[in-house]
C-alpha positions as a printed Julia matrix, in Angstrom:
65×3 Matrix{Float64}:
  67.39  12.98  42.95
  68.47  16.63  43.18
  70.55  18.66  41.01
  72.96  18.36  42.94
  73.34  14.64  42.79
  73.44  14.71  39.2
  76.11  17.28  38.8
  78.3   16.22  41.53
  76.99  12.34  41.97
  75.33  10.51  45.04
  76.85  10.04  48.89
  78.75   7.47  49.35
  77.38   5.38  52.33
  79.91   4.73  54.76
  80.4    1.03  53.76
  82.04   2.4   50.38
  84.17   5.7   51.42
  86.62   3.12  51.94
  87.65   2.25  48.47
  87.49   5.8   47.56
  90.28   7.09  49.8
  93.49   8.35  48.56
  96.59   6.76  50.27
  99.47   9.0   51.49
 102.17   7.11  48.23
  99.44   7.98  45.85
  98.12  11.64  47.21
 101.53  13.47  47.66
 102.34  13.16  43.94
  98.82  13.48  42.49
  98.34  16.87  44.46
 101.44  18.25  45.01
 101.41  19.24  41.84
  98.51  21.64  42.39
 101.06  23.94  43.95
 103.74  23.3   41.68
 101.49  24.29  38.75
  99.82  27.36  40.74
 103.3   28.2   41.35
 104.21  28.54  37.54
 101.95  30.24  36.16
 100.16  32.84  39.19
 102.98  35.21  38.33
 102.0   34.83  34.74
  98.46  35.61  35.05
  98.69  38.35  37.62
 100.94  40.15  34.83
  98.2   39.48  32.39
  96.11  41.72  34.64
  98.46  44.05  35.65
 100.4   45.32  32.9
  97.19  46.34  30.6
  95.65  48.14  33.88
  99.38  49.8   34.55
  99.16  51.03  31.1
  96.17  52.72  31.11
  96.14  54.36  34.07
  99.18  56.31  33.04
  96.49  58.42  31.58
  94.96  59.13  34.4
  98.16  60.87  35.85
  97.96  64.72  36.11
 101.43  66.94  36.38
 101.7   68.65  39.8
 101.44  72.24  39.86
């Protein structure tokens, strides 16, 4: 047994992949919310970056001559 398998589990054998699927009435609303969450907050985080990096590199800006 590899690391792997412990952090992320065996292979299913082919026999059990199955009972494991996710059906088109059950995977729409389970992971299109992915994007509806990514959507609501990305703009959100990218201003967390952005504003404090804006802000300092006002410094940085020389008059020109």
């Amino acid at each position: 047994m590899g690391w792997s398998d412990w952090i992320l589990g065996r292979q299913l054998a082919s026999n059990e992949e199955e009972g494991q699927r996710v059906g088109v009435l059950a995977g729409i609303p389970t992971l299109g919310l992915d994007a509806l969450s990514s959507s609501a907050y990305g703009p959100e985080a990218a201003m967390t970056i952005l504003l404090p990096l804006g802000a300092a590199g006002i410094v940085s800006l020389q008059p020109l001559s």
